[in-house]
C-alpha positions as CSV (number, residue, x, y, z in Angstrom):
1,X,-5.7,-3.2,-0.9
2,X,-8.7,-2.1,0.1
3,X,-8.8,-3.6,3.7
4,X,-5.3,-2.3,4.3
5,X,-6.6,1.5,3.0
6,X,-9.6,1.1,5.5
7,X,-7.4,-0.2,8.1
8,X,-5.3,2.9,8.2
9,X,-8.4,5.5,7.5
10,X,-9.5,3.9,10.8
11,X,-6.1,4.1,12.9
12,X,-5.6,8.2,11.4
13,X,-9.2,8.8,12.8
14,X,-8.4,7.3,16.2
15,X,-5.3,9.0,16.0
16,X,-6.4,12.4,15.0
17,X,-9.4,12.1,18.1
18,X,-6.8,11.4,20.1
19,X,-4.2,14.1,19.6
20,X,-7.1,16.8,19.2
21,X,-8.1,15.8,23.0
22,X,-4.9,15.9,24.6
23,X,-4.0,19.2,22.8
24,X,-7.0,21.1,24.2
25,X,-6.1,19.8,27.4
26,X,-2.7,20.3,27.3
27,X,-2.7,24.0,26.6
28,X,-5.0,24.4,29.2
29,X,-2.9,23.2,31.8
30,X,-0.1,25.3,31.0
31,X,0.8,28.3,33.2
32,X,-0.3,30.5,31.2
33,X,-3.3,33.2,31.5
34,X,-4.7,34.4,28.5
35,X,-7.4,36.5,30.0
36,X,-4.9,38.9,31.1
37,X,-3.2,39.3,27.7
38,X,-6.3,40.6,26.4
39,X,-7.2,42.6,29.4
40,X,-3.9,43.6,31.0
41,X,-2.3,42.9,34.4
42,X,-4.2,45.5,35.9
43,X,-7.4,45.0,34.9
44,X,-10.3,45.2,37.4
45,X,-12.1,42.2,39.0
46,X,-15.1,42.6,37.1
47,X,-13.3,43.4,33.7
48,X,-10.7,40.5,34.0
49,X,-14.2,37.9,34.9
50,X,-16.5,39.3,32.2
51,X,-13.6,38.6,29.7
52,X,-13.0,35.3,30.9
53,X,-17.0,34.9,30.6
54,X,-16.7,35.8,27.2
55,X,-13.9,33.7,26.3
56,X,-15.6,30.7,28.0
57,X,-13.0,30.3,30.3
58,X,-15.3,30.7,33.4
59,X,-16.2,26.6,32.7
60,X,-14.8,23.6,33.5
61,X,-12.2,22.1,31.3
62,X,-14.6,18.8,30.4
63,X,-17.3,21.4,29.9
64,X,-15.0,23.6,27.4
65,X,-13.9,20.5,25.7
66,X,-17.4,19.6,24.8
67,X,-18.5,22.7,23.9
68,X,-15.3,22.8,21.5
69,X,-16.2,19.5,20.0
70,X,-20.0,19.5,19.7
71,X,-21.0,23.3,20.3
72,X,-23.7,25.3,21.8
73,X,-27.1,26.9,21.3
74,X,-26.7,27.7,17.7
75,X,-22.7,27.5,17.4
76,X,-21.8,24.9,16.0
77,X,-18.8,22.5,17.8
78,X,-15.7,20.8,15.8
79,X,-17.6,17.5,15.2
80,X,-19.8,19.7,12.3
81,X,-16.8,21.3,11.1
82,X,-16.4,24.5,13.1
83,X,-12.6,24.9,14.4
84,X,-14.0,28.0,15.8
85,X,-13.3,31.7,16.4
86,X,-9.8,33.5,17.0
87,X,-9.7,35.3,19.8
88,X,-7.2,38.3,18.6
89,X,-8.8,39.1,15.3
90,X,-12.1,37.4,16.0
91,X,-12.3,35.9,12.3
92,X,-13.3,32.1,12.3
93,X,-9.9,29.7,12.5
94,X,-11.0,28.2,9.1
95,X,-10.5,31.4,7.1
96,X,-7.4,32.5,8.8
97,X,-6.0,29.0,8.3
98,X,-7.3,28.7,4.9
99,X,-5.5,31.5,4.1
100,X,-2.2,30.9,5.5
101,X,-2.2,27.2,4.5
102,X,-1.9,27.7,0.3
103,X,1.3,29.7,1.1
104,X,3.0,26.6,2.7
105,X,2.2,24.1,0.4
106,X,2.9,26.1,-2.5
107,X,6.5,27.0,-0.5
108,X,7.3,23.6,0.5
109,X,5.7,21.8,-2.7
110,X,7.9,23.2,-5.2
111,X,10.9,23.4,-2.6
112,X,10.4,19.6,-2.8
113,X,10.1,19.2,-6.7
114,X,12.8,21.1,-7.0
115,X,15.3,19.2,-4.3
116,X,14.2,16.0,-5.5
117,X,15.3,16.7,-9.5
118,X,18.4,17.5,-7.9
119,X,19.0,14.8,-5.3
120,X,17.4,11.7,-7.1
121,X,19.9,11.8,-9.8
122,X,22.9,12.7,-8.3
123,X,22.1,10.1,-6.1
124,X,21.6,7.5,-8.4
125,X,24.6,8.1,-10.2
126,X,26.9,8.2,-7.3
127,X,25.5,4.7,-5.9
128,X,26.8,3.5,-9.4
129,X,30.0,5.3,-8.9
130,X,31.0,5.1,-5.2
131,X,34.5,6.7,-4.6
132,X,34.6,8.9,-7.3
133,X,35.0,13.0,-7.3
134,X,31.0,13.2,-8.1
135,X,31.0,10.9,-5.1
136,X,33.0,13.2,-2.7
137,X,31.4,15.9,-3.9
138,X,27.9,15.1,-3.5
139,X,29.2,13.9,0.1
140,X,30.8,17.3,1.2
141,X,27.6,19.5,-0.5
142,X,25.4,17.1,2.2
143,X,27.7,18.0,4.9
144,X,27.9,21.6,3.8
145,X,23.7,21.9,3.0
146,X,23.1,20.9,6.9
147,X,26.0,23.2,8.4
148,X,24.0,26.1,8.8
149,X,20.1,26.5,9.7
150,X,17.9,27.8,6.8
151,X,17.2,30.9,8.2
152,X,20.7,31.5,7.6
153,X,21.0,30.4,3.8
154,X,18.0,32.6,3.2
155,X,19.5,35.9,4.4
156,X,22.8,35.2,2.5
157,X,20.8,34.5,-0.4
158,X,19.0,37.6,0.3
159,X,22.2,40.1,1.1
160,X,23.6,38.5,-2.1
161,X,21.0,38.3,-4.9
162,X,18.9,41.1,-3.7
163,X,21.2,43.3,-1.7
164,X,24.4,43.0,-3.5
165,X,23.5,42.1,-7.4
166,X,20.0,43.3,-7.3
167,X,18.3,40.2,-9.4
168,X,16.0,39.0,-7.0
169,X,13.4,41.1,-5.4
170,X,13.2,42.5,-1.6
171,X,11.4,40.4,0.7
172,X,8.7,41.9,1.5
173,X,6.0,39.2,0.7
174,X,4.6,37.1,-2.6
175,X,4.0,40.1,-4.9
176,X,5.6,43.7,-5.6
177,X,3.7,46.0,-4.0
178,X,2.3,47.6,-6.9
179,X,0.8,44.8,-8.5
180,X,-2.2,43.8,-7.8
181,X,-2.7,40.5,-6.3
182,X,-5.3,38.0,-8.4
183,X,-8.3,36.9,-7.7
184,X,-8.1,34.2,-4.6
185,X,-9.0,31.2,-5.2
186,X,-6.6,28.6,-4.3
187,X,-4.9,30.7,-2.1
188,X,-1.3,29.3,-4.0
189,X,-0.5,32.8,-5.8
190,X,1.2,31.2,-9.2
191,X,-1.7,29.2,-9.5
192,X,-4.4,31.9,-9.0
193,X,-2.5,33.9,-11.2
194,X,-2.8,31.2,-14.5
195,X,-7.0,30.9,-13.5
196,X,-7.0,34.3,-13.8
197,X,-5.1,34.7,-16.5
198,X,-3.0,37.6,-14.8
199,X,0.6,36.5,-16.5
200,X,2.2,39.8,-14.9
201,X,1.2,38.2,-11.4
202,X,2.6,34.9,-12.1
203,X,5.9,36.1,-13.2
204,X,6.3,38.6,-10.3
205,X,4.9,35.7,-8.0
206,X,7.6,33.1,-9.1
207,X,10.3,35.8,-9.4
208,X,9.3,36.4,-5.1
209,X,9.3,32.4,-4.8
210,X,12.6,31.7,-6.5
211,X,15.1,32.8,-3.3
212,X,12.9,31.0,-0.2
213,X,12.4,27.6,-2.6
214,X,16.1,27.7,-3.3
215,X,16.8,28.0,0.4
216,X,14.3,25.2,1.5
217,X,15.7,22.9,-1.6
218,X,19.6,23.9,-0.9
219,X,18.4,22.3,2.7
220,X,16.5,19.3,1.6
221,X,18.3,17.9,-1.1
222,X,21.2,16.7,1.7
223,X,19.1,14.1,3.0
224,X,17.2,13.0,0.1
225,X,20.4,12.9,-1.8
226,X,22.1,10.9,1.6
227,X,19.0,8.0,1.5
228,X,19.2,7.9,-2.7
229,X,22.9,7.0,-2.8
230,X,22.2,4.7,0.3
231,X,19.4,2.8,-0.6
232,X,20.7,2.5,-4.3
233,X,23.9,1.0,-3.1
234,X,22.1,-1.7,-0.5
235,X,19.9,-2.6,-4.1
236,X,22.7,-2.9,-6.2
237,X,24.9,-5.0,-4.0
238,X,21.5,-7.3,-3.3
239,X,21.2,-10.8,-5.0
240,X,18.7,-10.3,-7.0
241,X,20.3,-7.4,-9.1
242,X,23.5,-9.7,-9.3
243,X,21.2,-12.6,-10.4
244,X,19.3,-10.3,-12.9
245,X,22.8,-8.8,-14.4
246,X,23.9,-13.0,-14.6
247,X,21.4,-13.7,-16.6
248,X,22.0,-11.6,-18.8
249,X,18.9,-8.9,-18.5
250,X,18.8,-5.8,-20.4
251,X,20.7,-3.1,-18.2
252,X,17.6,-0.9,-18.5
253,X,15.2,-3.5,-17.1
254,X,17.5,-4.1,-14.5
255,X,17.6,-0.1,-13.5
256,X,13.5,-0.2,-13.7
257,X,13.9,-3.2,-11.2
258,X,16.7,-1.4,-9.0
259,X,15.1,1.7,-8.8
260,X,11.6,0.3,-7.9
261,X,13.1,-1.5,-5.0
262,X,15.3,1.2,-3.6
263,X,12.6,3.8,-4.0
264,X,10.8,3.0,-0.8
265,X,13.2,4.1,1.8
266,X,13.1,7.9,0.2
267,X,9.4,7.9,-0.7
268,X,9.6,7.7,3.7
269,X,11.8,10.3,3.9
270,X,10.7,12.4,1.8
271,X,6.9,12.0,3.0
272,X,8.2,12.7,7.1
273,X,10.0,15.4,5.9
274,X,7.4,17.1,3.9
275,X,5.2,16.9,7.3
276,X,7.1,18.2,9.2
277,X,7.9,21.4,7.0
278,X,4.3,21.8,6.8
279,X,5.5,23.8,10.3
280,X,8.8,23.8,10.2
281,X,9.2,26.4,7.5
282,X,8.4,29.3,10.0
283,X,11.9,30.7,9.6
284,X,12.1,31.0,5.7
285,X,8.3,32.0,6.1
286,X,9.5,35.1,8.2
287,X,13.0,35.9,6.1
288,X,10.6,36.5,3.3
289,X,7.5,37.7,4.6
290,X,5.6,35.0,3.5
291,X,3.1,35.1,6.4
292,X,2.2,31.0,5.8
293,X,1.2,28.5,8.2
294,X,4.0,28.5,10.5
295,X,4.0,32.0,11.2
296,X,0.1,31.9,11.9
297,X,0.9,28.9,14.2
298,X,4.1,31.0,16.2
299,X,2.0,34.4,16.1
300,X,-0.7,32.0,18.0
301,X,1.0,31.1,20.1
302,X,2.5,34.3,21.6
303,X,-1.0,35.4,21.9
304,X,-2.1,32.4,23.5
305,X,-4.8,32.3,21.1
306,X,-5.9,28.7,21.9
307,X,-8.6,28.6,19.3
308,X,-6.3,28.8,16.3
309,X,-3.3,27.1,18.0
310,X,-5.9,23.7,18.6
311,X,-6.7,24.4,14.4
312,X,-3.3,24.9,13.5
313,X,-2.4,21.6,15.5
314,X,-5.3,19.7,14.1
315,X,-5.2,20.8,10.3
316,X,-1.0,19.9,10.3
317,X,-2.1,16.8,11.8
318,X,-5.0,15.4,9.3
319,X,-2.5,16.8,6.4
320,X,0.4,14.8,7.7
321,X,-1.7,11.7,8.2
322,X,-3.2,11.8,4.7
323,X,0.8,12.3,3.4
324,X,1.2,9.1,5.8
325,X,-1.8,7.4,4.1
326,X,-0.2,8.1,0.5
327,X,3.0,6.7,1.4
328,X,1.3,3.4,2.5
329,X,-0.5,3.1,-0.5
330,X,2.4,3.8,-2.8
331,X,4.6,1.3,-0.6
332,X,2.0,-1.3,-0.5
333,X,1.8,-1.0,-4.8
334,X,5.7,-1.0,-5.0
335,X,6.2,-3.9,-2.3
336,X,3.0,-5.9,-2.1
337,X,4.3,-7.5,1.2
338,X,3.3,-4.0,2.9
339,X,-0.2,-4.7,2.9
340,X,0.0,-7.2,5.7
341,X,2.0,-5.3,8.4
């Protein structure tokens, strides 16, 4: 186990070297200028070049990237753990990120807890039970789930419990605006709000969380519930769960066994998925004013801001390959044969 966790730490370090160069590369060959954003169009000469100066665009592209990765003079370079500084707010890319990054998680984390206590179940028990009206249903709800994008679901939600009954309230962020918001320290705001104590905040911070998780969960929970079923069937129907129930097993050994082996296929699932949300929330983000990763990452870009677009790239990457490392390890402890692909 230990040469096949080393293994991978070495492949995500390659990989993550890799994808940070051809990112700074890439957005500088697109046709893009972002000197002029910051300037304007009609800029002088000498306005438009001292702003380029200052944005160290004046260089080479080789001589850029090495100043990004190993720094200058006293600044230090990505190699020592600067992502560097944003070019509309002029804050460091760490803080910003570090900000925006706790809302995500704490979004997508309990979107996931909650779609999985919905889908593993009802998948389970419709593998068991193919054909039946639990069956059909859970079928149709999959189709139904993925009909519509989530931005969608969230405003229906929202003109529905907020507009129309008035139990959930507006939009307009992660606390009422007349609370004050707790102490940061996590940056997740239910979590600051138990550190601190502050019960008020928690409550008003899950009561703001409850519409956007539902929306992310009403979408997730098609899938997950789709590979359950799946793999559960393709278990059941396999010899040894036919040899096991022949002998003459206990049925709940039998499940332990059954489950174990059909658990693999949606720990991959769930793991890609929960990657890609990591910026593919932006949507939700913006129906509820969230202000998380993804909308740091879109606002970026529209700015051109290629600072925090590179640290938005490279955090979502390192986060997804340590996700990517998890799954391995728990695949590799449920089927030992992992180990040696």
């Amino acid at each position: 186990m230990t040469r096949f966790v080393a293994r991978r730490l070495v492949i995500a370090v390659v990989q993550v070297a890799a994808i940070t160069i051809v990112v700074f590369l890439l957005i500088r060959a697109l046709p893009a200028d972002p000197v002029a954003t910051r300037v304007g169009f009609n800029a002088s000469p000498d306005v438009y070049r001292k702003a380029k100066a200052d944005l160290g665009l004046d260089r080479s592209t080789l001589s850029q990237l090495g100043t990004y990765l190993g720094g200058s003079g006293t600044q230090r370079g990505l190699l020592a753990g600067n992502l560097g500084t944003s070019w509309a707010s002029g804050s460091t890319v760490a803080s910003e990120i570090g900000d925006a990054l706790p809302i995500t998680l704490e979004l997508i984390s309990l979107s996931f807890l909650l779609a999985g206590a919905i889908a593993i179940p009802l998948g389970m028990r419709t593998a068991r039970r193919p054909g039946k009206a639990l069956d059909k249903a859970v079928f149709g709800y999959g189709l139904f789930a993925g009909a519509a994008p989530e931005f969608w679901w969230g405003l229906m939600l929202v003109f529905v419990f907020y507009f129309k009954l008035g139990w959930a309230p507006a939009p307009l962020g992660r606390l009422s605006p007349q609370l004050q918001a707790p102490t940061q320290r996590t940056g997740a705001i239910l979590i600051d709000s138990l550190l601190a104590g502050r019960l008020d905040a928690f409550w008003d911070g899950l009561r703001h969380l409850i519409l956007p998780v539902i929306t992310l969960a009403f979408i997730l929970s098609g899938p997950i519930m789709k590979m359950v079923r799946q793999s559960m069937t393709r278990v059941l129907g396999s010899d040894f769960v036919l040899y096991a129930q022949a002998a003459g097993l206990p049925p709940r050994q039998v499940s332990r066994s059954t489950l174990r082996a059909a658990f693999g296929p949606v720990l991959t699932l769930t793991s890609i998925l929960y990657g890609f949300m990591l910026g593919g929330a932006v949507l939700v983000e913006s129906v509820f004013s969230l202000g998380g990763l993804g909308q740091y990452s879109v606002k970026s870009v529209l700015e051109f801001n290629y600072p925090s677009i590179q640290g938005v790239v490279l955090v979502i990457t390192v986060l997804s390959l340590v996700i990517y490392l998890v799954l391995d390890v728990l695949l590799a402890l449920l089927d030992p044969r992992a180990r040696h692909r």
